[in-house]
Legacy VTK file of the C-alpha trace (Angstrom):
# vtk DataFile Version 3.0
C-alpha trace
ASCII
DATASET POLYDATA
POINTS 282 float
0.000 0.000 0.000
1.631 3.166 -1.272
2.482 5.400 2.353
1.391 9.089 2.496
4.535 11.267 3.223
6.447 12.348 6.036
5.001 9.464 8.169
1.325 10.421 8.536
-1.573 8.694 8.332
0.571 5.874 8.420
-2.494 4.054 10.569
-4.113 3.771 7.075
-2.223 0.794 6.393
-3.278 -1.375 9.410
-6.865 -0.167 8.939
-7.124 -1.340 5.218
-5.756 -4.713 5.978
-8.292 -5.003 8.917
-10.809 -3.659 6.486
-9.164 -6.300 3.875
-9.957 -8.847 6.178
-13.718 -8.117 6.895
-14.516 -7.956 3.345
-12.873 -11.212 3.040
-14.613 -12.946 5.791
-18.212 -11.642 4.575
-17.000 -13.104 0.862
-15.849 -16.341 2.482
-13.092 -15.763 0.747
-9.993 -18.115 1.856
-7.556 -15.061 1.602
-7.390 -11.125 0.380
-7.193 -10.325 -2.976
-4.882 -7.643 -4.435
-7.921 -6.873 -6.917
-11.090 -7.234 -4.158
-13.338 -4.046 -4.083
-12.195 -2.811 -0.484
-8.508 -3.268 -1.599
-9.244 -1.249 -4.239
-10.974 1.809 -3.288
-8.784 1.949 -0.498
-5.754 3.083 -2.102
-6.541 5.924 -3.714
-6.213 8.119 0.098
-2.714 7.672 0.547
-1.989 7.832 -2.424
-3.748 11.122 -3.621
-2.586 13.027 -0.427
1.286 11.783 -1.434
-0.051 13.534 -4.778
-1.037 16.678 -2.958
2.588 16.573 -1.102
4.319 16.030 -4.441
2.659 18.894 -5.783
3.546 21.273 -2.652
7.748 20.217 -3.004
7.415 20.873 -6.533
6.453 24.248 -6.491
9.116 25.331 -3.672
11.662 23.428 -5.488
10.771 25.318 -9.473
10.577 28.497 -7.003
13.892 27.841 -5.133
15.611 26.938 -8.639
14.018 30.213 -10.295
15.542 32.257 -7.666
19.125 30.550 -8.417
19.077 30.999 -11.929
18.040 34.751 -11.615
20.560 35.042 -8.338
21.518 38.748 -8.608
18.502 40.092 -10.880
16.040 40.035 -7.905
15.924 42.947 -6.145
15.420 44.147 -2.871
11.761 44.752 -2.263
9.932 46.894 -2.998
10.979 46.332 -6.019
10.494 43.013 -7.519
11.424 40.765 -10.774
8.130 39.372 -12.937
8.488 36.192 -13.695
7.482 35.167 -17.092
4.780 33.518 -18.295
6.447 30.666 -19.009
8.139 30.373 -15.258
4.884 31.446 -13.577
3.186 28.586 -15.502
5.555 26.303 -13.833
4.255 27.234 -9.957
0.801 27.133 -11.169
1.134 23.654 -13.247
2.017 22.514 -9.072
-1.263 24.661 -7.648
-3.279 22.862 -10.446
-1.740 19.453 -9.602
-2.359 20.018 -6.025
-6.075 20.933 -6.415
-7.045 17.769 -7.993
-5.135 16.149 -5.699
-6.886 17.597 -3.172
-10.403 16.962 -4.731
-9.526 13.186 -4.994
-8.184 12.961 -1.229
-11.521 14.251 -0.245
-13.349 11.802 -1.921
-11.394 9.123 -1.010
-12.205 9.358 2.743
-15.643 8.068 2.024
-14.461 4.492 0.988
-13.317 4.031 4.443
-16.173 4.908 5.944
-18.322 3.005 3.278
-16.120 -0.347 4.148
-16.188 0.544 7.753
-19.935 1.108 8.322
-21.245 -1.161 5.473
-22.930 1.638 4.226
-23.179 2.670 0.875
-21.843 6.042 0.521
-21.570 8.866 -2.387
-18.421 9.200 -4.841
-18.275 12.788 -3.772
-17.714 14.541 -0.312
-19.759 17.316 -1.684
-22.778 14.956 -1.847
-23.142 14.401 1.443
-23.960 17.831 2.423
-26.581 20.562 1.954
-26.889 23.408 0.578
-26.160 24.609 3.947
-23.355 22.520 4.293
-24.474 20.574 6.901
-24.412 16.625 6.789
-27.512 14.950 5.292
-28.515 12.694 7.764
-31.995 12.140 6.451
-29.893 10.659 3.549
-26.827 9.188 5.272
-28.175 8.849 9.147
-25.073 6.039 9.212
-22.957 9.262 9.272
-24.331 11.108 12.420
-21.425 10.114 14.500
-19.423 12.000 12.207
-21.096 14.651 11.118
-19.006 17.603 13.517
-15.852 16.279 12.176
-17.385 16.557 8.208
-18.155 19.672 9.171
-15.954 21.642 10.447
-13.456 20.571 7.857
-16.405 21.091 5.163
-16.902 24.642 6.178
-13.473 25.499 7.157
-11.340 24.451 4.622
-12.772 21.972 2.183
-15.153 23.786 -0.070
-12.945 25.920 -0.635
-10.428 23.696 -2.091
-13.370 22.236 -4.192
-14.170 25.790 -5.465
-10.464 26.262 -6.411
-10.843 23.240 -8.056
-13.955 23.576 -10.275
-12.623 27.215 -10.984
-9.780 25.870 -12.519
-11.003 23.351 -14.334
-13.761 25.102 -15.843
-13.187 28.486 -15.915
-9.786 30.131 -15.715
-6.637 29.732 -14.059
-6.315 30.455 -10.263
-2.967 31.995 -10.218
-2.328 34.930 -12.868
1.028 36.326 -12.245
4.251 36.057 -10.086
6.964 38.405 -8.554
10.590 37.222 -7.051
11.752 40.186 -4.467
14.690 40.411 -1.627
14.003 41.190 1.580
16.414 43.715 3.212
18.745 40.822 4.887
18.565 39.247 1.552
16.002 36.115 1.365
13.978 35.664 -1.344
10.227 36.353 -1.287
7.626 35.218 -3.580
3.766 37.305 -4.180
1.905 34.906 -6.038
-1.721 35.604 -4.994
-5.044 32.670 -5.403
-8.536 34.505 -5.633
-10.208 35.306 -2.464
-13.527 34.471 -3.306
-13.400 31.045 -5.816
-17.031 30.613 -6.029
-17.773 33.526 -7.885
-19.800 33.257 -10.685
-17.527 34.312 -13.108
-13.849 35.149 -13.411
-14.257 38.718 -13.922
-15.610 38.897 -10.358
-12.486 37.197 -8.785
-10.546 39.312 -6.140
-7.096 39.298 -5.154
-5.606 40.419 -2.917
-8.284 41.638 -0.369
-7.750 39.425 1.670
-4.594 38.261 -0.148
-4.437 34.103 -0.439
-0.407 33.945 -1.017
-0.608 30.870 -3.149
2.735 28.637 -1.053
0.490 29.579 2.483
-2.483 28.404 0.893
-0.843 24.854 -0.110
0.469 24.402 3.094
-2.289 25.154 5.366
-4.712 23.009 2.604
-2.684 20.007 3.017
-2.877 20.293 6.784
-6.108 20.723 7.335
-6.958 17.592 4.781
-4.295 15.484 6.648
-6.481 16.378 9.979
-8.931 15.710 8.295
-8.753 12.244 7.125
-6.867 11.476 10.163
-9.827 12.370 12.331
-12.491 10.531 10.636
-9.967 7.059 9.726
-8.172 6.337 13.149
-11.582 5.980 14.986
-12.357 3.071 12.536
-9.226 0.908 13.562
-10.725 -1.840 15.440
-9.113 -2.100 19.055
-7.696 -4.273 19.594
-5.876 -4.670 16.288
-6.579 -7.781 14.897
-2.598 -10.232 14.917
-1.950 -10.967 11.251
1.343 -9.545 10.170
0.345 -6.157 8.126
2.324 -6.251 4.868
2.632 -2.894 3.038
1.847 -4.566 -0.520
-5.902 29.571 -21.337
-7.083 32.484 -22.221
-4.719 35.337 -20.462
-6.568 38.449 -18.616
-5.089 41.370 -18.152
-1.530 42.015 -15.119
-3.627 42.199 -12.192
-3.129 46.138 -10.116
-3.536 44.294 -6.554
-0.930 45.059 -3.912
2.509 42.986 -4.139
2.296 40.374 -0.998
5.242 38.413 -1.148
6.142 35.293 1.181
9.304 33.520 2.085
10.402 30.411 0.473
10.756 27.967 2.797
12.897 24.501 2.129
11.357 21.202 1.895
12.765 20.125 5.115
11.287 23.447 7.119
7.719 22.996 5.374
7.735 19.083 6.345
8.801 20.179 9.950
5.601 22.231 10.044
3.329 20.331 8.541
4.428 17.162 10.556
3.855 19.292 13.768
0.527 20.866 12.747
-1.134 17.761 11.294
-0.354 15.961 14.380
-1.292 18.376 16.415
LINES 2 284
250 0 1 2 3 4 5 6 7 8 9 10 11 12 13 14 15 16 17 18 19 20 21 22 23 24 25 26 27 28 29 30 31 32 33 34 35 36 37 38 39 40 41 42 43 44 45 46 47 48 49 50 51 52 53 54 55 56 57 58 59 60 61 62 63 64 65 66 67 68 69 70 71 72 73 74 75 76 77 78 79 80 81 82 83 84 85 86 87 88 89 90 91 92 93 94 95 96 97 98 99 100 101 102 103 104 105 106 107 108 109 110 111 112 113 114 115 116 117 118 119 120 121 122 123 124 125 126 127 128 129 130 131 132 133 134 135 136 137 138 139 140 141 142 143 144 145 146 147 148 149 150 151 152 153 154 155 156 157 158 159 160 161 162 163 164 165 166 167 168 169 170 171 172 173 174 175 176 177 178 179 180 181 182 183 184 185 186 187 188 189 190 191 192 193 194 195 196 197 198 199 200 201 202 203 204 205 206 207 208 209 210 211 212 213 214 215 216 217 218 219 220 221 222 223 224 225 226 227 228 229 230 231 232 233 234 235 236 237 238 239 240 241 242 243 244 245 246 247 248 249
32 250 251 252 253 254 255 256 257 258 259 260 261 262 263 264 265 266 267 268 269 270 271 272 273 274 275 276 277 278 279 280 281
């Protein structure tokens, strides 16, 4: 089973094995099968928040290598280099990657439960919420246990990721334009700004920069909260005690944006996984 990074969640492996096992037993099936529906499903968690991950060390590593190449043409703020289109195209080929990721982590919390519960359960996180977003128990009463932890991360942090998402996909990019600066002891900062309000109805009505999103804070504090997330509705499922068997890991360009330059440092990979590794856990 593919590990999410940076040793979290890593409870997701004993829990699909015991979840392995149940589906087996109900089949009356002699042994697990690589290919049986639980197995299945079940893989896509880990594996789409290692995608989210991946996306969030790419885009500090293109920024970190950006600032090498242009070493001495960055100035000291508040002045700033523009990146081109081609470069800021690089960071936001990462912000796109992590978005879907992001949308397919969501959804892939539900299997879980699905297995867990024996419940059948919607493809999409989205669908088991109102228009309100609160959880439909009329629909899914199998999920009142749950429903503070769905949520709080519904209304907190995960429509907004899906309205980053469908924005992208279907309407324009999220992330327009980029600037490189110095701060006055010398480390470089990046302003690359995400819409405030994603669910606007069309992309002429998107704001920047009031508040400002920096694009690097939003990644960060996204994957943490979907880490929590998934953490806090998995680990009650383990069954206690664990069961003995060995576990076995088996576009159409707008116009420069006139929004206030918010730049941001750049951290390294190994300060970002120090944070996230305390904050997730937290």
């Amino acid at each position: 089973m593919i590990q999410p990074p940076l040793g979290l969640l890593t409870h997701l492996i004993a829990l699909r094995s015991a979840l392995d096992e149940q589906w087996a037993a109900r089949a009356n099936e002699p042994m697990v099968h690589l290919d049986s529906p639980t197995h299945v499903k079940l893989e896509l968690l880990p594996y789409a928040v290692s995608e989210m991950w991946h996306a969030v060390t790419s885009f500090i590593g293109a920024t970190h290598r950006m600032a090498a190449k242009l070493d001495e043409d960055i100035p000291i703020h508040p002045e700033y280099f523009f990146l081109s289109d081609a470069d800021r195209d690089v960071l936001a080929y990462s912000i796109d990657a992590f978005m879907n990721a992001g949308r397919r982590a969501q959804n892939a919390v539900l299997p879980y439960l699905s297995s867990a519960l024996r419940q059948s359960l919607p493809a999409r996180l989205s669908d088991v919420f109102t228009k309100q977003g609160q959880t439909d128990l009329r629909k899914y009463p199998v999920l009142e246990i749950f429903a503070p932890m769905l949520e709080a991360y519904w209304q907190a942090d995960g429509q907004r990721l899906r309205a980053y998402r469908v924005l992208m996909e279907h309407r324009t990019l999220v992330a327009r334009e980029a600037f490189l600066a110095r701060s006055d002891a010398g480390t470089v900062v990046l302003h690359m700004l995400l819409p405030s309000n994603p669910d606007a109805g069309s992309p002429t009505e998107l704001i920047y920069g009031h508040p400002p999103v920096h694009a690097l804070l939003y990644l960060e504090q996204a994957f943490i909260a979907l880490v929590r997330f998934a953490e806090s509705m998995t680990r009650p499922l383990l069954p206690i005690p664990l069961p003995p068997q060995a576990y076995i890991i088996v576009a159409n360009r707008m116009a420069p944006l006139r929004t206030r330059t918010v730049f941001h440092p750049i951290p390294s990979i190994e300060e970002i996984s120090a944070r996230v590794k305390q904050f997730a856990q937290a």
